[in-house]
N, C-alpha and C positions, 0 to 999 in steps of 0.2 A: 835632503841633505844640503846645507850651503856651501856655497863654491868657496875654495879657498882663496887668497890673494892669488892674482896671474895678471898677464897681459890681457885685457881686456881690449878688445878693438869693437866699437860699437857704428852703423853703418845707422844712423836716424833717417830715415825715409820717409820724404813727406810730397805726395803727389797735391799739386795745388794747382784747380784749375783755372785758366785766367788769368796767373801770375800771380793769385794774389795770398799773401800771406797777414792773419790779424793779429791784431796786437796782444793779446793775449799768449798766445804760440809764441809771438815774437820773443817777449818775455821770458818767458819761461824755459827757452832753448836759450837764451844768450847767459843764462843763472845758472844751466844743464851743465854748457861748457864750463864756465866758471868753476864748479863744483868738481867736473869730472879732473880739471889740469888740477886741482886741489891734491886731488888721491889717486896721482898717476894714471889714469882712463883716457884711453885716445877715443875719441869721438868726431866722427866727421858727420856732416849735415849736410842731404843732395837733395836737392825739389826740382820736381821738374813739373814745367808751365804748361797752362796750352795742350793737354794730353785729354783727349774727349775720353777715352776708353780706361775705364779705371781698373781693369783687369789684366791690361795692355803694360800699367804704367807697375804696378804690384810684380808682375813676373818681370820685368826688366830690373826690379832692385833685388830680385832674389838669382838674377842672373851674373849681380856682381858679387853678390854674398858668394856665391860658388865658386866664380871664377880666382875671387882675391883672397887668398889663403887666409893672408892676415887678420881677416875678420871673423869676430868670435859671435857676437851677437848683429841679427837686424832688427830694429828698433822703427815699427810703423808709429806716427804718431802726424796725426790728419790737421791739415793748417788751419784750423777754428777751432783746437779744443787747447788750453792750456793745463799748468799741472804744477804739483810743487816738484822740483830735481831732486828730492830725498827719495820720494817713491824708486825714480829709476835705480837708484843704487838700491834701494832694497829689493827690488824686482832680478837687478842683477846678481846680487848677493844669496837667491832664494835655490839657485841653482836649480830651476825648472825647466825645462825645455820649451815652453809656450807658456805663457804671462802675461797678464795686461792687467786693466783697469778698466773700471765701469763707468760710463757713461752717461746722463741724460740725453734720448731723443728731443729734438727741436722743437716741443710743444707741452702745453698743460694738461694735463688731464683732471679736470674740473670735477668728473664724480669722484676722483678719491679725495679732491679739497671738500667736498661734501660730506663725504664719509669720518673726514678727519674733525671737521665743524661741528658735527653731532656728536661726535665723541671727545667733544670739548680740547683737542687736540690743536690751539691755535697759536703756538710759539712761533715764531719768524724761524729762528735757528730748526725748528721742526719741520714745521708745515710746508716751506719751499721745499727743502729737496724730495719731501715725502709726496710732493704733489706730480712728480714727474713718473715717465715710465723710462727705463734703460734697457741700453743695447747689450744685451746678456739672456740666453738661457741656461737657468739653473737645472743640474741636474734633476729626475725627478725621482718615484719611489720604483719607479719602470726600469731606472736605468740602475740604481742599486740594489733590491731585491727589498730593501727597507725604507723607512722612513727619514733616515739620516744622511744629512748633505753632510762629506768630507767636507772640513777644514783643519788644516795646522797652523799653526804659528799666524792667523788672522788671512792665512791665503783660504779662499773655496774652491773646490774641482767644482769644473760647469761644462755642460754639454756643449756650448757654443760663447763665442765673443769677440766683438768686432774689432775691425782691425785698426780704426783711429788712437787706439792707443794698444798696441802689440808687440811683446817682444819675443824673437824666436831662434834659439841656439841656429848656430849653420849644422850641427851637427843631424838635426831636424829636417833639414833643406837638401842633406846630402844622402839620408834616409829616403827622405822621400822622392826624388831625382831617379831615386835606382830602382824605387816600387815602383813607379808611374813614367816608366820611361817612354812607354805610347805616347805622353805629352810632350816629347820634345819638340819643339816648334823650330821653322825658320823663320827666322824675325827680318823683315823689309822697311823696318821703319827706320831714315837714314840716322847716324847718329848715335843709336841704339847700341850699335854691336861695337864699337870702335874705341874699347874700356881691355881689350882683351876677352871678352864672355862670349864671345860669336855662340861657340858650341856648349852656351847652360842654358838654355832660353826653354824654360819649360812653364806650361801653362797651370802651374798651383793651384793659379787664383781664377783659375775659371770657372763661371758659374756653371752649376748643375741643375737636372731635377733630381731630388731624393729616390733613388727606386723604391724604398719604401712605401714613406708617407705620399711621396709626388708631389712634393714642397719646392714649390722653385729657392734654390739658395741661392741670396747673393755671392760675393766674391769672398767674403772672407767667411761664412760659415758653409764654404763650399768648402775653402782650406779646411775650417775643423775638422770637417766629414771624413774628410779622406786621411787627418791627422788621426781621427778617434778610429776609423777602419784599419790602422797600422797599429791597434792597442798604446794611443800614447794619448796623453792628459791634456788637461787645459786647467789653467787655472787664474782666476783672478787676484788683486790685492784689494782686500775690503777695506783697508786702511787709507786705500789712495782715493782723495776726492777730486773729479775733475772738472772742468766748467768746459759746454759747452757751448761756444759763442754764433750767434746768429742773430736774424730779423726776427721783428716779432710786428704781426700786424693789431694796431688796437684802436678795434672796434669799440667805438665810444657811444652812448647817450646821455648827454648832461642832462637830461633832463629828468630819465632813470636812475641817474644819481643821486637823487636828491626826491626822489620819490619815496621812501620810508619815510622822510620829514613830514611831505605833506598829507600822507596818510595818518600819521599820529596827530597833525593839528586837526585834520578835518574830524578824526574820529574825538578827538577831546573838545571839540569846540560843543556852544549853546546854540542850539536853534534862532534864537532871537539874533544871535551876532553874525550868521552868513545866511547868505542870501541865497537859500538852495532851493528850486523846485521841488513841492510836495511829490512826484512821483518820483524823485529821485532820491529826498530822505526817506523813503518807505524801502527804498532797494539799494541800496548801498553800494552792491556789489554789483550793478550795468552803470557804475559813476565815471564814464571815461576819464581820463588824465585830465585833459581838457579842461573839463567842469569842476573838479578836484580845484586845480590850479587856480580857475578861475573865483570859486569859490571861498579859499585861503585868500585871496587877493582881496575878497570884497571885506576882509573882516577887520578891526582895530589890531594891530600885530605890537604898537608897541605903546605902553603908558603915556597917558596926559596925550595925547595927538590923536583924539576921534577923528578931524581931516586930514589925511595923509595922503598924499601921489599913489595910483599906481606902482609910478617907477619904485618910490620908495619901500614899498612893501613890500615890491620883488627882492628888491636888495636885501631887504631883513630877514629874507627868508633864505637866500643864498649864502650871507655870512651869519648865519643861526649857530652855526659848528665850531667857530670862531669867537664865539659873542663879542665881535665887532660893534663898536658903538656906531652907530645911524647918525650920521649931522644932519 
């Protein structure tokens, strides 16, 4: 059921280590605000630097969600992922007690670009986001007795989901304070306590192992665990797309670049026009790179110019993709 109009007070909590926050988050929380003074929505936005222990810094802002009445939702949202601000209105609009948005993890996964290649599936608008894995489990047919994942209105219930983009009623917070009150912790970290929260410091977001499976959980699908053991939901919004921003290391060969070229000249060429070692056109395939190259190299590559440079012929063969005229 969706929330009616109310005073909404949303508490955006964003642990950034090192101080640093990117420009994408940057964005997107200054358009959040924008949006939220638009339709009445108080939103305040707290980071804190420099915090090594990310389990540390997660129950410190659910320490003020409790302590400060006023606040109706906490809203994690991790300083490298950015978003469009409609989602969080419709996230807050969805009136679900735990909410968020899915994710790409920080890397490719190359066999499903493979998967997608052969199944001729290579649209830009496709193939990238299809090529990533997210920070989400979906429920499975274990956890429903069927084959069908719950969704309404474009939301899916999911067994688990991270906390960089998460939003979670305090009403959730106040729930679970009262189940898990073994975690009340004394907090010594200075700074921490001096909001009013001395006595909400409870340890949520600490990691577990699963008694079941024996699955080490991190900090935020430790929260689910102990969320779904209190019979309460999780749910995503598949409508919400997010970017998530990082380093990417790329591993380069120009020279494997441009290796498909020189396999179709070599394989289309005439015996007479390269200069290849008889045991080498007998076997084709023990032709190192090398010899390939070198071989393309020795051959006429472009009209009316039987003597050509070296240099030149590499170059015709580098801007081939281009058909770059040769001076």
């Amino acid at each position: 059921m969706s929330e009616e109009k109310q005073n909404f007070h949303i508490l955006l909590a964003t642990p950034c280590y090192g101080g640093q926050l990117l420009r994408g988050y940057h964005q997107s929380t200054l358009a959040l605000q924008r949006l939220c003074d638009s339709q009445g929505i108080k939103l305040d936005i707290l980071t804190i630097g420099n915090e090594s222990l990310i389990t540390r810094a997660r129950n410190f802002y659910v320490s003020l969600v409790l302590a400060k009445k006023e606040y109706t939702h906490l809203f994690f949202v991790d300083a490298d992922v950015s978003f469009n601000p409609l989602n969080v209105i419709r996230m807050l609009m969805s009136g679900k007690d735990v909410v968020g948005g899915c994710y790409p993890k920080k890397g490719i996964n190359w066999d499903k670009i493979y998967e997608l290649v052969k199944e001729g599936k290579v649209e830009k608008e496709f193939i990238e986001p299809a090529s990533y894995d997210y920070a989400v489990n979906v429920i499975t047919e274990n956890d429903t007795g069927n084959n069908k994942i719950p969704i309404q209105n474009g939301f899916m219930k999911v067994a688990y989901a991270a906390t960089g983009f998460l939003m979670i009623k305090r009403e959730v917070l106040e729930k679970m304070a009262r189940e898990f009150s073994n975690l009340k912790y004394v907090n010594d970290v200075g700074g921490y306590d001096s909001h009013g929260n001395k006595d909400y410091f409870y340890a949520l977001f600490d990691c577990i192992i699963d008694p079941q499976s024996k699955r080490y959980l991190s900090e935020d699908y430790a929260f689910c665990k102990r969320w779904l053991g209190m019979k309460g939901e999780i749910w995503i919004d598949l409508s919400c797309n997010l970017t998530h921003d990082g380093t990417y290391s790329f591993k380069g060969s120009y020279l494997k670049s441009i290796e498909h070229g020189i396999k179709t000249d070599i394989e289309n060429s005439k015996p007479t026009e390269v200069s290849i070692p008889k045991s080498i056109r007998e076997n084709k395939s023990e032709v190192s790179m090398e010899d390939k190259l070198r071989a393309l190299l020795a051959k006429p590559t472009l009209e009316n110019k039987s003597e050509i440079s070296m240099e030149d012929k590499l170059r015709a063969l580098l801007v081939k993709d281009t058909k770059a005229k040769i001076i």
